[in-house]
Structures are given as structure tokens and as C-alpha cells.
C-alpha positions as CSV (number, residue, x, y, z in Angstrom):
1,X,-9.7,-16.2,-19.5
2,X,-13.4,-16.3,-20.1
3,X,-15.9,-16.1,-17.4
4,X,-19.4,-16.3,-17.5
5,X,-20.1,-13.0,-15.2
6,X,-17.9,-10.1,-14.9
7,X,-19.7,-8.9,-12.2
8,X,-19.6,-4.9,-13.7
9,X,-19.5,-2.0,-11.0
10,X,-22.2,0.4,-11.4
11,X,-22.7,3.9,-9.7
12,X,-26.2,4.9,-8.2
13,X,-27.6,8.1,-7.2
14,X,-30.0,8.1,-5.2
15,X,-33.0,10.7,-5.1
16,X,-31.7,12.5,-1.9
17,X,-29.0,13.3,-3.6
18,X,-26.6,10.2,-1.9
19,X,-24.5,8.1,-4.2
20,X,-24.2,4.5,-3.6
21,X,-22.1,1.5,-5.8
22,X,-23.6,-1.3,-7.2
23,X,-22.0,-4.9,-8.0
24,X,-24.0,-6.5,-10.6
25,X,-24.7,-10.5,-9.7
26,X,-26.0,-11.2,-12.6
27,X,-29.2,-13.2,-13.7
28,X,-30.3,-15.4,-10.6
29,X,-33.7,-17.4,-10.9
30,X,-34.1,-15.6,-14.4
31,X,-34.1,-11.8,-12.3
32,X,-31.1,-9.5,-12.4
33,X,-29.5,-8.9,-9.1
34,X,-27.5,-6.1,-7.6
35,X,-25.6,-6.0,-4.3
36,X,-25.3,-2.4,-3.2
37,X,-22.1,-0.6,-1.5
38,X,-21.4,2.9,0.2
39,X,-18.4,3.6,-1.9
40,X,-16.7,2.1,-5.1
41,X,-13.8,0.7,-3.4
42,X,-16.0,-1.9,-1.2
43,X,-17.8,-2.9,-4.3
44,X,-14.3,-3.7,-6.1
45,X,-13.4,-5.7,-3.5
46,X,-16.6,-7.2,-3.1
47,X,-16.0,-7.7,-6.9
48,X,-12.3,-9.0,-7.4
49,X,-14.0,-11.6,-4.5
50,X,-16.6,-12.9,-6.8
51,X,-14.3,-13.4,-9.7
52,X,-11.7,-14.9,-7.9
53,X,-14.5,-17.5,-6.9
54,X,-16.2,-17.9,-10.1
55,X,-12.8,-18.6,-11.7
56,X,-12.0,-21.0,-9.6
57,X,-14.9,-22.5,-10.8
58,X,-14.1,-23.0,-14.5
59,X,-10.3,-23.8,-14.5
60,X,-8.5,-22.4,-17.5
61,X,-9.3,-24.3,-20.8
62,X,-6.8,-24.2,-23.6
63,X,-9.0,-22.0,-25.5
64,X,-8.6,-19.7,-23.4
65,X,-5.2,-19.5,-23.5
66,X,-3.8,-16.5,-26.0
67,X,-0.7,-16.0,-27.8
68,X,1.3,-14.7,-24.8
69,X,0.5,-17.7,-22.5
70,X,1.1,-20.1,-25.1
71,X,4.0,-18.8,-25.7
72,X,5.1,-19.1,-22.0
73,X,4.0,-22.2,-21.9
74,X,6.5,-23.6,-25.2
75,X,9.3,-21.8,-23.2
76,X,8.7,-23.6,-19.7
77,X,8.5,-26.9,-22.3
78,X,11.3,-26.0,-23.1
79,X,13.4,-25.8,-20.4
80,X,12.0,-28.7,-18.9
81,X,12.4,-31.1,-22.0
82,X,16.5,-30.2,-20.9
83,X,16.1,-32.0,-17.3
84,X,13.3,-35.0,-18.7
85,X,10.7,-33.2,-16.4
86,X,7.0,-32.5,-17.2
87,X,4.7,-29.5,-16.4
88,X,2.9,-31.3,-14.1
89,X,6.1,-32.5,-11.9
90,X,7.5,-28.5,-12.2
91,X,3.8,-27.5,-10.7
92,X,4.2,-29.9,-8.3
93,X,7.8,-29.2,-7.0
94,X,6.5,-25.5,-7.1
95,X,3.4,-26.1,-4.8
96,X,5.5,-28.3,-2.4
97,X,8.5,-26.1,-1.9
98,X,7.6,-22.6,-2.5
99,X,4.5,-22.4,-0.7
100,X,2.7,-20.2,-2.8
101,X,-1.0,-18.5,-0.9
102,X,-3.7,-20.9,-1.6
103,X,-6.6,-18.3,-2.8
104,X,-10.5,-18.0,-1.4
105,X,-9.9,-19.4,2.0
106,X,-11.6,-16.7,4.7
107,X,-10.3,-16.3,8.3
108,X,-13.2,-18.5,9.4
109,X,-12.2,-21.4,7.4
110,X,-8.3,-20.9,8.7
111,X,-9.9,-20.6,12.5
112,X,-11.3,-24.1,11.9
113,X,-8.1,-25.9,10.8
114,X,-6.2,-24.3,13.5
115,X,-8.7,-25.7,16.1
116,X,-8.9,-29.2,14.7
117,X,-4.9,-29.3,14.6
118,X,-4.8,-28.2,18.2
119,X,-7.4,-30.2,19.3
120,X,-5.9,-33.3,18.1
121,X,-2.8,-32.6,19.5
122,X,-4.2,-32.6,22.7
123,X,-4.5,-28.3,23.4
124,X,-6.4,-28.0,26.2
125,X,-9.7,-26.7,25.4
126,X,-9.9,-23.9,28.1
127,X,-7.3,-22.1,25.9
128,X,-9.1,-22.8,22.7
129,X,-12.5,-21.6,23.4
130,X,-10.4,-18.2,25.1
131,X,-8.9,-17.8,21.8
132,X,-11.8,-18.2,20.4
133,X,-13.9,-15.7,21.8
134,X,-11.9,-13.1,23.3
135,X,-9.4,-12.7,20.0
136,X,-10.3,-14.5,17.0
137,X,-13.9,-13.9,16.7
138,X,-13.8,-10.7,17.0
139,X,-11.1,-10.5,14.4
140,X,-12.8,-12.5,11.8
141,X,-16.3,-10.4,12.2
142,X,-14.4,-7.0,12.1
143,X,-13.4,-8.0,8.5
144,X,-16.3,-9.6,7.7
145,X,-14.8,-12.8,7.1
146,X,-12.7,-11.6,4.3
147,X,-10.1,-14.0,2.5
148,X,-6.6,-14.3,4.5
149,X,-5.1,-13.1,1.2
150,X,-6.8,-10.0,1.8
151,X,-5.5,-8.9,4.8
152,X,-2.8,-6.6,4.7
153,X,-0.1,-5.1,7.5
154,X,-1.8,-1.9,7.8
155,X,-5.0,-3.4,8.2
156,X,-3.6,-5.8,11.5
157,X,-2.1,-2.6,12.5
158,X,-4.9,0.0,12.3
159,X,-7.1,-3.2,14.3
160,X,-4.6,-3.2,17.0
161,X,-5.1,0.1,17.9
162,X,-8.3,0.5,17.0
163,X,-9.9,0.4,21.0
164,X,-8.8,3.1,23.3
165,X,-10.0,0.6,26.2
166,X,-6.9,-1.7,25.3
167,X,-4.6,-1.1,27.7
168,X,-0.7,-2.0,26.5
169,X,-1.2,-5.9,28.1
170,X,-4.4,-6.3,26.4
171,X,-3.0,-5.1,22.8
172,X,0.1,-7.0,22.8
173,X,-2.1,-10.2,23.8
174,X,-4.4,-10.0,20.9
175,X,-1.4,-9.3,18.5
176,X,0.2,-12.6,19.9
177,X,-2.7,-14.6,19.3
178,X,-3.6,-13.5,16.1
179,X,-0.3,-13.8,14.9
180,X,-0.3,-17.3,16.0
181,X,-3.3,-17.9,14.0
182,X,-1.7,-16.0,10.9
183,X,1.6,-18.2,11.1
184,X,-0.4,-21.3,11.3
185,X,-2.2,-20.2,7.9
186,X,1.4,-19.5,6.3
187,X,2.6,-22.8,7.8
188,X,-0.5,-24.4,5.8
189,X,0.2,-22.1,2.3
190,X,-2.9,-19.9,2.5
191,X,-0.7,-16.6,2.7
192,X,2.4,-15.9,1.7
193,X,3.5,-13.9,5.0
194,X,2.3,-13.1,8.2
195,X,0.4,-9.3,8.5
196,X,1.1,-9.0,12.0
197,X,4.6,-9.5,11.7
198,X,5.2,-6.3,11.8
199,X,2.6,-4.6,13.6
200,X,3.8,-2.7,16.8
201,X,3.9,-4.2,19.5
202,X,3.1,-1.4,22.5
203,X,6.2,-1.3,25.5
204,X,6.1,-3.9,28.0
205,X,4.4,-2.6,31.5
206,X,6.5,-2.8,34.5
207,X,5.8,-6.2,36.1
208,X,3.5,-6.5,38.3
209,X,4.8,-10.0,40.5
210,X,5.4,-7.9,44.1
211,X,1.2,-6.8,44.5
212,X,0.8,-10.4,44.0
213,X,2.8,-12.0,46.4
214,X,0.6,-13.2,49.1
215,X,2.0,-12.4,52.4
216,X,2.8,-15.2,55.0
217,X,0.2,-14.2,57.2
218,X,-2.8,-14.3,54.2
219,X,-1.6,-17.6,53.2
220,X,-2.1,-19.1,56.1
221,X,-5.7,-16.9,56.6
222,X,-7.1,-18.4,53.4
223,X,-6.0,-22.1,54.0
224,X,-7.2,-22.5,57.8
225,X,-10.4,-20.8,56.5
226,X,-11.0,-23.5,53.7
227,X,-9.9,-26.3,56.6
228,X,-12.2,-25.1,58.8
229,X,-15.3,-24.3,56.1
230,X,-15.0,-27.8,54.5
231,X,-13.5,-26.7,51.4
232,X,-11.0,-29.8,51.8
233,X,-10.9,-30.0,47.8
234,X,-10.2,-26.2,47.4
235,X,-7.3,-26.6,50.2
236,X,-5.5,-29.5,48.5
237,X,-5.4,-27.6,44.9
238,X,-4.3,-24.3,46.7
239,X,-1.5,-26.4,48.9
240,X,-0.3,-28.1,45.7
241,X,0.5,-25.3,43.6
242,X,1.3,-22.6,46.9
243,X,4.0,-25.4,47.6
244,X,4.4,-27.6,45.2
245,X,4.6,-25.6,42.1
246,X,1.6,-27.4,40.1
247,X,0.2,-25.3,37.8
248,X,-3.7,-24.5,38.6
249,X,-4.8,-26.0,34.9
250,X,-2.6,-28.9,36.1
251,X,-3.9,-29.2,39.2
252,X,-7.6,-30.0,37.9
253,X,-6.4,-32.9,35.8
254,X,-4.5,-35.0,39.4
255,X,-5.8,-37.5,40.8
256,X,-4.8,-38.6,44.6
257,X,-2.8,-41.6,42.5
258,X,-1.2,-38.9,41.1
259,X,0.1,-37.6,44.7
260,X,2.6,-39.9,46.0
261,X,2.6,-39.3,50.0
262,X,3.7,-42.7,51.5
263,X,7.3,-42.8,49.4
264,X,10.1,-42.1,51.1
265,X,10.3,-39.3,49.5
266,X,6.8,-37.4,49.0
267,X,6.4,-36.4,45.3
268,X,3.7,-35.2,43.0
269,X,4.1,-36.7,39.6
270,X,3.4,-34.8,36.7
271,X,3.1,-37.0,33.6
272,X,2.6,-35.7,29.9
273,X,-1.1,-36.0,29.9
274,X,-1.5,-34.0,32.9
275,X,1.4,-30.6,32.2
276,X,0.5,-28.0,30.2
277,X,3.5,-28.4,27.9
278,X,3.4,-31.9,28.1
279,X,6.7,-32.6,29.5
280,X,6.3,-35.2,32.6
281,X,7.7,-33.8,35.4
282,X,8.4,-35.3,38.9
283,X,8.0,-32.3,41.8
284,X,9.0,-33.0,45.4
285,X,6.4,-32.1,48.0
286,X,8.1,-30.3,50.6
287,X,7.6,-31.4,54.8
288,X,5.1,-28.7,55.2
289,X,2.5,-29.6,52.7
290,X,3.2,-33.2,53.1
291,X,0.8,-32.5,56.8
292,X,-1.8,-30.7,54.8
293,X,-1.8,-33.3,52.9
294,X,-2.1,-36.0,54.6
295,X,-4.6,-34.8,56.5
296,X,-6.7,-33.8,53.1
297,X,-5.9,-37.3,51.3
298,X,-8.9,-38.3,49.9
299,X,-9.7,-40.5,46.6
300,X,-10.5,-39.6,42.2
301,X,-10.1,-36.3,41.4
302,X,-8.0,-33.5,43.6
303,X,-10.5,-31.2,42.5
304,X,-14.1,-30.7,42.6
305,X,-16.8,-29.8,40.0
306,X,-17.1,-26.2,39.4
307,X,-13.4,-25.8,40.8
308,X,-12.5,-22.6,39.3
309,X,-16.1,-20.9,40.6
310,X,-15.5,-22.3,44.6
311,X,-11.8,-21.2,43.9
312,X,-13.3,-17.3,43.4
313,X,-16.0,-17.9,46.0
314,X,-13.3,-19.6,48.6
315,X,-10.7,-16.4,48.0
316,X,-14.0,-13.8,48.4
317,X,-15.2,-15.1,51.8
318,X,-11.9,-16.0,53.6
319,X,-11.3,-12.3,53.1
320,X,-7.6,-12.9,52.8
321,X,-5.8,-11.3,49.8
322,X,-5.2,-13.0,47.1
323,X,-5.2,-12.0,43.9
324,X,-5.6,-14.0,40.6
325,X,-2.6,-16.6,40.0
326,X,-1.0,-15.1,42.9
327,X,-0.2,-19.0,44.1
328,X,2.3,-20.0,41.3
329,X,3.7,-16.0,41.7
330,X,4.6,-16.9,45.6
331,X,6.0,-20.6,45.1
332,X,8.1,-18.9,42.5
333,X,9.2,-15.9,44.7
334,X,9.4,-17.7,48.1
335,X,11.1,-20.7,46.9
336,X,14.0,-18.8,44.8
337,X,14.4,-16.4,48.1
338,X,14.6,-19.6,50.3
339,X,17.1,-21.4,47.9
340,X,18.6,-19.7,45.3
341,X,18.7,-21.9,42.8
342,X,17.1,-20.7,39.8
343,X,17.2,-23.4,37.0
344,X,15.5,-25.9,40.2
345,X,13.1,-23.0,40.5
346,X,11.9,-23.0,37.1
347,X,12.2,-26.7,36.7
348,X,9.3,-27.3,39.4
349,X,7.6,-24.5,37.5
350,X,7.8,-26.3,34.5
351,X,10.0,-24.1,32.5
352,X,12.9,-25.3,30.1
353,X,14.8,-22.0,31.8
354,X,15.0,-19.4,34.7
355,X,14.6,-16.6,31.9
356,X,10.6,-16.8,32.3
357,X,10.7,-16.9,36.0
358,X,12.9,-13.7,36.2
359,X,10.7,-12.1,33.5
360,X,7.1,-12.7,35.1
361,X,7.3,-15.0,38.1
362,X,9.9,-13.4,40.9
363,X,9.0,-10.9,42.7
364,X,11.9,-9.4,46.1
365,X,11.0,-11.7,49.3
366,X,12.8,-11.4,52.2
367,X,15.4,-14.5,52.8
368,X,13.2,-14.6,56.4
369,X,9.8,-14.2,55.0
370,X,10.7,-17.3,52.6
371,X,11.9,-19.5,55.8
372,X,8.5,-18.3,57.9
373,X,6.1,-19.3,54.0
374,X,7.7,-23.1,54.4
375,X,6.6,-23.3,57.8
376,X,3.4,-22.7,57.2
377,X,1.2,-26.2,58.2
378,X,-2.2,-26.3,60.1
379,X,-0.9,-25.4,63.1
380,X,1.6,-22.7,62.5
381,X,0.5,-19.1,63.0
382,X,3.0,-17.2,61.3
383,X,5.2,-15.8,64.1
384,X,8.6,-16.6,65.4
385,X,9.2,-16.9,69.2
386,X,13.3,-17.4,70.2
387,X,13.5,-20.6,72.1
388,X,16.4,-19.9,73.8
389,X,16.2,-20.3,77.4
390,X,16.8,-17.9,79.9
391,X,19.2,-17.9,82.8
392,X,16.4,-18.8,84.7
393,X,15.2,-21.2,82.9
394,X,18.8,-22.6,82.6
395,X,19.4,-22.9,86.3
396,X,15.6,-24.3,87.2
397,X,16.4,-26.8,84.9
398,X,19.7,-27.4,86.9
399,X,18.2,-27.7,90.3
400,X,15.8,-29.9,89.0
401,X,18.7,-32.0,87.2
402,X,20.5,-32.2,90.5
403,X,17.2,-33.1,92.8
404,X,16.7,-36.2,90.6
405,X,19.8,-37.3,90.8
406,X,19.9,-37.0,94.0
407,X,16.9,-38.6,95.2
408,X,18.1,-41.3,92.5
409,X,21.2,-42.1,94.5
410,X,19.0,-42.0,97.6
């Protein structure tokens, strides 16, 4: 096939002494121009780049076609003049089914496919822009924007481990999201196979669901202090997904319509445009939150603007402890300790199965430390006092029986 540049590799030595590699551009605005490399292997792939480009330029004419590829192309007539089929319809059938890597589209170009797609298909944007930011961008700079067709398994694996700073949580969540990205350019035919496929993925760290279990006592610290601090907004979200089991991203799309308190039987409902997998879901709201509640009803929106930054704020000031999503980690723990039902667990989680709440979400709670968390209302303090009288009690009560009946009869 002939192209108009070749784009020849030259190599340079410099007067100290340092030798560079030089991809020549050819004439532009009537001056020859060079791009320069530090060794010859960046400046042939900076080269196999340009050709690849400029071929796709000037498609193949049939003058350019020598004797080998016309003679493949009589045999593939061949074989198709047996089934009444035409080039065209076999390069058609072949592009359809096999999937073959679509050449000269760069990581960028993927990265803004995969963001239409998921924006249209209603991905929240919270977790696009973090995917964004934290793991793709990075990605695509530290290759310069190369073509996908260019990356290669040990490249994906020498990038995983390239930061010392990663710990084993952090590595294995960048490999999950690039290779999300990477499947999504297979699904679309701009690679063949996915690079991170088989990149290591570093051991799972022991779980961490018991430090995040808020204790009875800090649960009820941090909701009295955002009662009594007018952080009624803050209160509701926290009640909804401490009790409830609303996730938090879930709990900034509900609405008080949303909140159904006057039914006969409380529920929050949870419809497709409002759960993160968006599955509608219908959650009970247990007797205790149903008095937070009602005394936090108010109308729109459950939360306020700038929810997540009050949330922080809220959590620093009350003083209680209560670490990041530690709210859906103690609905999960209390309420499988308090009922032992697993698939209902997960269900008011939002999970198709218990196999995620086992994995991440339960953490060992204490079959009386779950009865004490769904006590917990405004007025509850957190300890239980035995109600059964005394013999003294008993028999003051019985004197007091007889007197009125006596005086009664009297």
C-alpha cells in the first residue's frame, strides 16, 4: 500500500555526547519537521501511530493491490460465488459477529463513550466524575493517551503496581474500574480483549465491618445532638438509613412524599428513579424511627443543600464516633443480630442476596445490643432498668388495693 509519508526514524547525536531519535513529519507549511525521542523504541511507536493514521486516511486503492492480495482476493470470490454471497456481505458478517478491534481510537475517546452511555442510562453522576478523576484520568495521562490497541497486559500490570502508596484496597479498586472501562471498549469492538483481565489482583484485607459499628450509646449521642442543634434535615437522613436501610446516595434523592408515615403500616418507598440499582423497593419503617420521624416530618426534599458537607460537620461536632458509612454497616449488623433473617436483611439493603451482606456489611452484635439499637427514639437513653416489682412494692400495692375497696364498700 502506498502512502504519502513513511515517517523514517532517524538517530541524533547530540554534541554532549547524548543520543536522541528522531521521527521525521515530513514537509509541513513547505519546512521539514522532526519530532524528537529519548530512545528508538518511543519513536517507532510514535511512528507505527502516524502510519496507522495516515492510512486510514487513503483507503486501499486497487492499484495498490499486488499479486499476493489479488490473489486472495480471487480465492475469497471464490468461495463465496459457492453460497451467492458478495465481498461486501462476508465484510459485513465479519465486522458484526467477530468483533474485530476498531484501530486509532485513544483511551480518551473510549472514556467519552463510556460516560455518554452511562449518563443516559441514568448512572448517577457522583460515581462518574469519581471515576473520572480518581481512576481514569490518571490512567489515560500515564499513557499519554495512547490507542486502546496499544495497551498490553503487562503494561495494566506494571501500572497497578506502580505506587508504593496503594494500599491492597486501593489497587484492587483502580483494577476494577479500569477493567470496567476496558470491557466496555471490547463490548464496543475497539479491542479485541481486555488487558486487565489478567492483572493480579492483591489478597482481600480482613474486613473491617466491627470498628464501624456504631455503638448503641453513640447512636443515640449523635442523633439527640442534631435534634437539639437544629440539624432536623441531617437527623431525618441519618434515621432513615440507621433504621431504615436507605442507602445515603438514596437518601438525597426522597422526598417527604416519598416517606409514607400515616399508613397503617409506616413504609419508605423506594422507586426506580430513586435506588442505586434501580430496582423499586418498598422498606418498612420500624416503631422507633417512625417517632423520629414524625416529629422531623417536614415538606420537598429530606435533605438539605450541601448535605454531604453538614453530614461531616454534624459527625465532627457531636463528637460521637462514627465513622464513614458506618450507618448502612449498623442497620445491617443490628438488624440480622435482632432477626436472623438474612435474605430480609439484604432485601432492605437492596441486594438481590445475603452473599454481599456477609462479605462487607455484618459485623458480630450481641442478640441484646441489637434489641437496646431498636429502642433507640428521642427519649430513650440507652440503658435497661428491670421493671419487676419488688415484694415491697407488691404488697404496697396490695394495701392500697384493699383500702380502696374498702372505703368503696363503705
Amino acid at each position: 500500500m502506498s502512502l504519502e509519508k513513511s515517517f523514517p526514524i532517524y538517530k541524533k547525536t547530540h554534541a554532549s555526547g547524548n543520543v536522541g531519535w528522531r521521527v521525521d513529519m515530513g514537509l509541513v507549511g513547505g519546512k521539514r519537521v522532526f519530532k524528537s525521542f529519548p530512545n528508538e523504541a518511543a519513536a517507532a511507536k510514535f511512528q507505527k501511530r502516524c502510519l496507522e493514521a495516515e492510512a486510514k486516511k487513503k483507503p486501499v486503492d486497487l492499484r495498490d493491490l499486488n499479486d499476493v492480495m489479488r490473489h486472495e482476493v480471487l480465492a475469497a470470490l471464490a468461495k463465496l460465488r459457492d453460497h451467492n454471497a458478495t465481498i461486501a456481505q462476508a465484510v459485513d458478517f465479519y465486522l458484526k459477529h467477530a468483533r474485530p478491534a476498531k484501530a486509532n481510537v485513544t483511551i480518551g475517546e473510549v472514556m467519552d463513550e463510556f460516560k455518554a452511555k452511562k449518563l443516559k442510562g441514568g448512572q448517577s453522576s457522583k460515581y462518574i466524575n469519581t471515576a473520572w478523576s480518581s481512576f481514569f484520568v490518571p490512567f489515560r495521562d500515564h499513557f499519554k493517551n495512547c490507542f486502546m490497541t496499544e495497551l498490553t497486559s503487562e503494561d495494566c500490570e506494571l501500572y497497578a503496581f506502580k505506587s508504593k502508596t496503594w494500599s491492597p484496597t486501593t489497587r484492587r479498586t483502580h483494577i476494577r474500574h479500569l477493567s470496567v472501562l476496558c470491557n466496555f471498549a471490547v463490548a464496543k469492538g475497539f479491542v479485541g480483549y481486555n488487558p486487565f483481565k489478567t492483572v493480579t489482583k492483591p489478597k482481600k484485607p480482613a474486613g473491617t465491618s466491627k470498628e464501624r459499628v456504631v455503638s448503641v450509646e453513640n447512636v443515640i449521642k449523635l442523633l439527640r445532638y442534631a435534634l437539639a442543634h437544629n440539624y432536623k434535615a441531617e437527623c431525618a437522613s441519618l434515621v432513615l438509613v440507621l433504621f431504615c436501610g436507605v442507602r445515603v446516595e438514596e437518601v438525597s434523592r426522597l422526598t417527604w412524599a416519598d416517606i409514607k408515615l400515616d399508613e397503617e403500616t409506616p413504609v419508605v418507598v423506594l422507586d426506580e428513579g430513586i435506588t442505586k440499582t434501580g430496582k423499586s423497593r418498598i422498606n418498612p419503617i420500624p416503631s422507633n424511627a417512625q417517632v423520629w420521624l414524625k416529629m422531623l416530618r417536614s415538606e420537598g426534599k429530606v435533605t438539605s443543600e450541601n448535605y454531604e458537607g453538614r453530614m461531616r460537620y454534624l459527625r465532627s461536632k457531636a463528637k460521637a464516633d462514627f465513622k464513614q458509612n458506618s450507618a448502612r454497616i449498623s442497620f445491617a449488623s443490628y438488624h440480622l443480630a435482632r432477626y436472623g433473617n438474612g435474605p430480609k436483611t439484604a432485601f432492605l439493603l437492596g441486594h438481590d442476596n445475603p452473599t454481599l451482606l456477609y462479605n462487607t456489611y455484618k459485623a458480630l452484635v450481641t442478640k441484646d445490643e441489637s434489641i437496646r439499637y431498636w429502642k433507640i427514639t428521642p427519649d430513650y437513653d440507652g440503658v435497661e432498668r428491670d421493671l419487676t416489682p419488688t415484694a415491697d412494692q407488691i404488697n404496697e400495692a396490695r394495701r392500697k388495693g384493699i383500702a380502696k375497696a374498702l372505703a368503696t364498700k363503705g
